[in-house]
N, C-alpha and C positions, 0 to 999 in steps of 0.2 A: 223902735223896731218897725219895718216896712208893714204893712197888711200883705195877706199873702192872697195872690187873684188864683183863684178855683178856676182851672179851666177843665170843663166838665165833657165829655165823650161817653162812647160808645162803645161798648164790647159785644160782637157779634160770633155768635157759633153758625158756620153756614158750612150746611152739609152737600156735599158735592151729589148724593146719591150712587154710591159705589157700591156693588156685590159684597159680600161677607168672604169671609177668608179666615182658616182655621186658629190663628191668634193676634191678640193684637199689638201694639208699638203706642208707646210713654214719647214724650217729648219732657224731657225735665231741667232741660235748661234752652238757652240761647243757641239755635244752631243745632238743636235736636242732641239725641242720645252720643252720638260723637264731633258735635259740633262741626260737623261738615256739612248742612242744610238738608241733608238726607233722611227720610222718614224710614221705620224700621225695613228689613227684609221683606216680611208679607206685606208690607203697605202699595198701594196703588193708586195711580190718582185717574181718574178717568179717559176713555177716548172723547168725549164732547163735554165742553158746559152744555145746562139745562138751559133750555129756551129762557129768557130772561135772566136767567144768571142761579145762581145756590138758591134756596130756600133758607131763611133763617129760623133757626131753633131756638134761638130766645138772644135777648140783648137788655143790656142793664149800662146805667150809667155811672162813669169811674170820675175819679178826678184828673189831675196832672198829670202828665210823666208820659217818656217814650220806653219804658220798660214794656217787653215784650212779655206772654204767657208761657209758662210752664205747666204743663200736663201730665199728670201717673196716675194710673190706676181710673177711680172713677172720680180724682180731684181735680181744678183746676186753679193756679195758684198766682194769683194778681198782686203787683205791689204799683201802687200808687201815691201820689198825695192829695189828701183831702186837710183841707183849710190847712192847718198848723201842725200836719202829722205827715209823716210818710207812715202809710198804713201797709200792711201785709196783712191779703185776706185768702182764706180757703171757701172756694166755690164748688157745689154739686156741676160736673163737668155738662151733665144731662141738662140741667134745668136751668142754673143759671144760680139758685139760692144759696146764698149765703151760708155758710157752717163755722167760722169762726174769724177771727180778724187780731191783728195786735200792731196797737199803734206805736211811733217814736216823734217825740218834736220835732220840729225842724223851722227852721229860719231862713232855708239857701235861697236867694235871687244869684239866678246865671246874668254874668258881665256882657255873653249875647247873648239873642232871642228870649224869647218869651215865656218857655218851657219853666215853670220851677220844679217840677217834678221831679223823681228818677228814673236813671235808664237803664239801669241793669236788669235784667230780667230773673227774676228767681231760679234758684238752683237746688236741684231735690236730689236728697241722697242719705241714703241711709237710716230710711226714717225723720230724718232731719232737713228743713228749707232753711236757705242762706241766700239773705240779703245783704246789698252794701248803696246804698242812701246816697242821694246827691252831695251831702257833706264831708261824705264817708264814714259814716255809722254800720261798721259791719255788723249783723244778728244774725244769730242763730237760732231757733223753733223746732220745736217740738210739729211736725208734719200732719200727727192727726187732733193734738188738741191747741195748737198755736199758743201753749206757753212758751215763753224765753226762756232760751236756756243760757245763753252768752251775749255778750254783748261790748265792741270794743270801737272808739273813736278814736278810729285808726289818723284822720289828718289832724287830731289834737297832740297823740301820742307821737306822735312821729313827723311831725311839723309839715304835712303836705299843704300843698295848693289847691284851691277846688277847681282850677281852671276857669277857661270860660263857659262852658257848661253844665261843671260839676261834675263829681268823678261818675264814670261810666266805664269802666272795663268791669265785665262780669268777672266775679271770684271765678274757680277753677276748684272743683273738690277732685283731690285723688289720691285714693287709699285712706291716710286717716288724715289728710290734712285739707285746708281752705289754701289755696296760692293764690294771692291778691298782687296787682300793680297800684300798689299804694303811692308812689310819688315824693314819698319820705325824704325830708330834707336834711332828718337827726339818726345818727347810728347806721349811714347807709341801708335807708329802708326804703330805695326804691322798687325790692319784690321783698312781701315778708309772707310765710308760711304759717301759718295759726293751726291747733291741734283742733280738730272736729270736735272731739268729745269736752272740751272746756275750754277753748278758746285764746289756749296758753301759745306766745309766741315762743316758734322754733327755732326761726332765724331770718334773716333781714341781709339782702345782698343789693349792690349797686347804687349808687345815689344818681339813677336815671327818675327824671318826671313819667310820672303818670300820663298814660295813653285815654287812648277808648274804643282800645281792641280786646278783644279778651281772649285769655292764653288757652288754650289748648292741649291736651295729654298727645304724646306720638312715645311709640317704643321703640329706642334703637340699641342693636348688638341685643335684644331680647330685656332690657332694661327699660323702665318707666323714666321720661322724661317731660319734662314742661319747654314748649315753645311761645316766650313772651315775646311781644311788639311794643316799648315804650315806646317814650315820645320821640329820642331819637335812636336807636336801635334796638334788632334784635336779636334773642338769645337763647341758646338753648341752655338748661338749668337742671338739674338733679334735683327731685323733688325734697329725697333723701335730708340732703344738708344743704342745699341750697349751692352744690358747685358749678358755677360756669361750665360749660366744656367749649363753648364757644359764643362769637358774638360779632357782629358787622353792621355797619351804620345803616340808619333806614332811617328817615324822615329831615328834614331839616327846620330852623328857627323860623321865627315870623308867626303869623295869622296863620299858622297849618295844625292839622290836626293827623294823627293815626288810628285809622277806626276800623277797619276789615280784620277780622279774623283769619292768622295766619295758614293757609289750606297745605294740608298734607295729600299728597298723590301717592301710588304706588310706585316700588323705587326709590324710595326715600327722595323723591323731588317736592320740592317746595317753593312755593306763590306766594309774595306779599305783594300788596296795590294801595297805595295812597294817592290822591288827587294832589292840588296845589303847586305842581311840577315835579311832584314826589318821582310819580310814574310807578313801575312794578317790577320785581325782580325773581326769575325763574333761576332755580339752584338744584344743585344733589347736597344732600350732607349725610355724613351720617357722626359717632361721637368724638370724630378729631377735629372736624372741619366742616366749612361749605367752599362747595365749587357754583362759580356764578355761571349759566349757560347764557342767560342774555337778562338785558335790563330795556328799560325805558319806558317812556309815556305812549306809544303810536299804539300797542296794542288795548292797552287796558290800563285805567288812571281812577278806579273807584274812588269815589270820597267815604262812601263809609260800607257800602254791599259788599258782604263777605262772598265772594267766588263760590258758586257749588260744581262740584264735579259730576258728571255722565257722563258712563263710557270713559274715552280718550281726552274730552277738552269739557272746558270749565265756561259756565255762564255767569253773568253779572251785568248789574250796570255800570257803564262807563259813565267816567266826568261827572262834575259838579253842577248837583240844583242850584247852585246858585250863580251860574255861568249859563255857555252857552248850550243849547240844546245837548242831552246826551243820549245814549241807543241802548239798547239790551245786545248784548255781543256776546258770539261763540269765541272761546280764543282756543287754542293748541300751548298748554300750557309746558311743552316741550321748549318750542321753538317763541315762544310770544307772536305769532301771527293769529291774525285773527283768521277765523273762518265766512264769517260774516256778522254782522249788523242790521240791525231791525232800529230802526228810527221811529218815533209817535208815540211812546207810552210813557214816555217822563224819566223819574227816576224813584228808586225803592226797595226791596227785597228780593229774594229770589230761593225757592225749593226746589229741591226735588223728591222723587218717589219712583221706584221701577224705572221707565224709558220715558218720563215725562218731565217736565220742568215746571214749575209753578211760578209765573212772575207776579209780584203784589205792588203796584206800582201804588204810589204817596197819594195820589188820586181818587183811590179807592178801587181801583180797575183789575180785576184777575186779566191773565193772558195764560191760558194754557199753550203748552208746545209740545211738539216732538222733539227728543232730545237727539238730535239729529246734524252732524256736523255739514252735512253738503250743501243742505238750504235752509232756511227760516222756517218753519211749518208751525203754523199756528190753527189747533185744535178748536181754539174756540176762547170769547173776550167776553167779558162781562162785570156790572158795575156789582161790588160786594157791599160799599158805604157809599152815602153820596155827601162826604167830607174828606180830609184830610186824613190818611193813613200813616203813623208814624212807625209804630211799634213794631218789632221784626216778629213774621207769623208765626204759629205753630200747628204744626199738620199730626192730628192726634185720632188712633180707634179705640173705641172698647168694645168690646166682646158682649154680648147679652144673652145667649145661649147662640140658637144659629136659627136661620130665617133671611128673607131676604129683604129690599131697601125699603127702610124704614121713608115715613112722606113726613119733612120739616114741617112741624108748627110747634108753635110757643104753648098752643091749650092741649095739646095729647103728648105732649114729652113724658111725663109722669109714664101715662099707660100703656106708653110703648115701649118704654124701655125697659122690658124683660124679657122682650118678642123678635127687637129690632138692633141692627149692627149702627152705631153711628161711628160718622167723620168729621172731623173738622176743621177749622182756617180759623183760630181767634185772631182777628184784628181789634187796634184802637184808635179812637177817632182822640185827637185834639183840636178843638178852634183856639182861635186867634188870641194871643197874650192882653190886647187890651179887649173892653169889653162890647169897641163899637169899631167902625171906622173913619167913623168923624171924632170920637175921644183919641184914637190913633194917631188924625192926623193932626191935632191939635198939640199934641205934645212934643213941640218942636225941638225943647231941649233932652227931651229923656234922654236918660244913657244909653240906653237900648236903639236909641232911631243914631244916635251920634256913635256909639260905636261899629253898628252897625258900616253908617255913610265912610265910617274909615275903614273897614276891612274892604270894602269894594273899592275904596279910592276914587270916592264921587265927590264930586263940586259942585252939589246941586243947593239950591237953596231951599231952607229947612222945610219949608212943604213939600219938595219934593221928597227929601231924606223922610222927612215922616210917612208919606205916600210907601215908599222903600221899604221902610222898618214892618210897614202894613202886612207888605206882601210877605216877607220876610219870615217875622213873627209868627205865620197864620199857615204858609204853602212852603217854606223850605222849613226843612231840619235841620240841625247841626251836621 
């Protein structure tokens, strides 16, 4: 059995310094409370960064994994891997400490990059967090004292793939069920539904592979529906019993992957966006059908940033890190034209909140903006880590009575927080897969630098391809 390499980060709370406001907004899964990258109603994110950027409120070291944070109430909910475990830990949101933890084995090395971690981001509901593991180890816990309550391997039972980076669509809790893109190769279990309260499978539709997008609730005709992205199509599904009601191709074969979160608009129009020449496809549906209004790569080609909406039109970043340069882009998610483009901040995540947009570039870089289709308008830029940001953010308040902005430090979080309103941006930091970059470049034959040199289609010679694997492993994501 391989050794498993620790790569150890940084989780940072950095408070913007924003006014109090009568209640506050849970971020409890991936993509906030409706997985549209939108923070609650009262939430707000400022007219300016602070001179030098956020204040940090405390930071603590994680292991592996580009699993993003979940936030309710006053917890904050981390799953990572440390040495031989994917751990799920519950954290004091305030301070950073520790309140309980529960581990599961694991053995996964992803086929690329460096990552062994997982990437789903926890999901809180019902009293209950729900994880699913780079191997795919779905669990379920107990929210306040992090007992197991269930527990199902899902690509043992149902013969999936862990792909090349290990399964990464986050589950989807709605009503009483888990809807997973499990990938299942046995019993057509490419979407299987699991019972919340015992973890008993409902039913298992489609024999599509596993993505690493994660599905989405929308209601149509006043009905509760699931909108999945596998790997090559997507569908809308009854959560119910699992019936199609409809389904059209989205992704194609090779070295591609589907990872953005399918965005619902008002109107029942709908946005998917894959990189790789995937491109992106703006629709109407509603439960007989979709209408395509346009497609293609010119406006918008995300490799994995799920679109947020403001207003009229949607922001993200375009194109692949690991390509050519890409841009944070307004598009008109009517028509697929874009409104404009901002070039110079990489590539990464993206929020919003009230009339502002939150960009969190892979860099570590905040870029505030006005959410503003006519021009770029950028409020204010600032470094939040000075590493690698992988993890997709989460923009979270709570309440402490009322009072106004609390001042960031790691030694009075305790004493303020009965007094003081906080906000937050958790990020996580990953380095580099190996543990140097002369061990990096040294290892000419790994798999990782050689499969790597084949998904780009280089002909370099193996110090170069290891140099590649370097950058690779350490500055691009999946």
């Amino acid at each position: 059995m391989p050794r498993a390499r620790t790569v150890i980060g940084t989780i940072v709370a950095a408070l913007l310094g924003l006014p109090a406001t009568a209640s506050a907004g849970d971020w409890p899964q991936i993509l906030g409370e409706r997985r549209d990258g939108r923070a609650a109603a009262d939430e707000r994110l400022p007219d300016a960064l602070p001179p030098g950027g956020p204040r940090r409120a405390w930071q603590r070291k994680v292991g592996s994994g580009y699993a993003g944070i979940a936030v309710v109430g006053a917890r904050a909910y981390l799953f990572h891997r440390v040495e031989g475990a994917e751990r799920l830990e519950a954290l004091d949101a305030a301070t950073g400490a520790p309140l309980w933890s529960l581990d599961h084995a694991t053995t996964f090395a992803p086929q690329v990059g460096g990552n062994t971690g997982p990437l789903c981001t926890p999901v809180v509901a019902g009293g209950k967090v729900v994880t699913f593991g780079a191997q795919g180890v779905l669990t379920c816990a107990d929210a306040d004292t992090g007992t197991r309550l269930w527990q199902v391997d899902t690509h043992r039972t149902y013969g999936a793939q862990e792909g090349y980076f290990g399964a990464g669509s986050t589950p989807l809790v709605i009503g009483d069920r888990v809807v997973v893109n499990v990938g299942g190769t046995r019993r057509e279990a490419g979407i299987v539904a699991f019972a919340l309260a015992d973890g008993a499978a409902l039913w298992t539709k489609t024999a599509e592979p596993g993505s690493y997008s994660a599905p989405v609730a929308v209601n149509v005709a006043g009905a509760p529906h699931v909108l999945v992205i596998t790997r090559y199509k997507c569908l809308l599904i009854a959560p119910a019993d699992g019936a199609i009601r409809w389904e059209f191709p989205f992704g194609q074969r090779g070295p591609t992957v589907n990872a953005a979160t399918p965005v619902v608009l008002p109107g029942n129009l709908l946005l998917v966006t894959a990189s790789y020449g995937i491109g992106s496809i703006g629709a109407r549906f509603d439960g007989d059908g979709v209408a395509r209004l346009w497609e293609g790569t010119e406006g918008l080609a995300a490799q994995y940033c799920t679109p947020v909406a403001s207003g009229s039109h949607v922001y993200a970043f375009d194109g692949r890190e690991d390509g050519p340069p890409g841009a944070l882009v307004c598009l008109d998610p009517a028509t697929g034209r874009r409104a404009w483009s901002l070039p110079g901040i990489g590539h990464g995540h993206v929020i919003a909140a009230g009339d502002r947009v939150l960009a969190v570039s892979n860099a570590g870089e905040l870029v505030l903006l006005a959410a503003d289709p006519a021009a770029p308008r950028v409020l204010g830029r600032a470094r939040a880590l000075d590493a690698a940001v992988r993890a997709a953010p989460a923009l979270s308040a709570q309440r402490h009575g009322a009072g106004g902005v609390r001042p960031a430090a790691v030694t009075d979080a305790a004493t303020e927080r009965s007094t003081r309103r906080r906000r937050s941006i958790h990020t996580e930091r990953n380095s580099c897969c190996c543990r140097s970059r002369a061990a990096c470049r040294s290892r000419a034959a790994c798999r990782r630098q050689v499969t790597w040199a084949w998904l780009s289609k280089t002909r370099t010679a193996p110090r170069d391809a290891a140099r590649r694997s370097h950058r690779r492993c350490r500055f691009r994501p999946p």
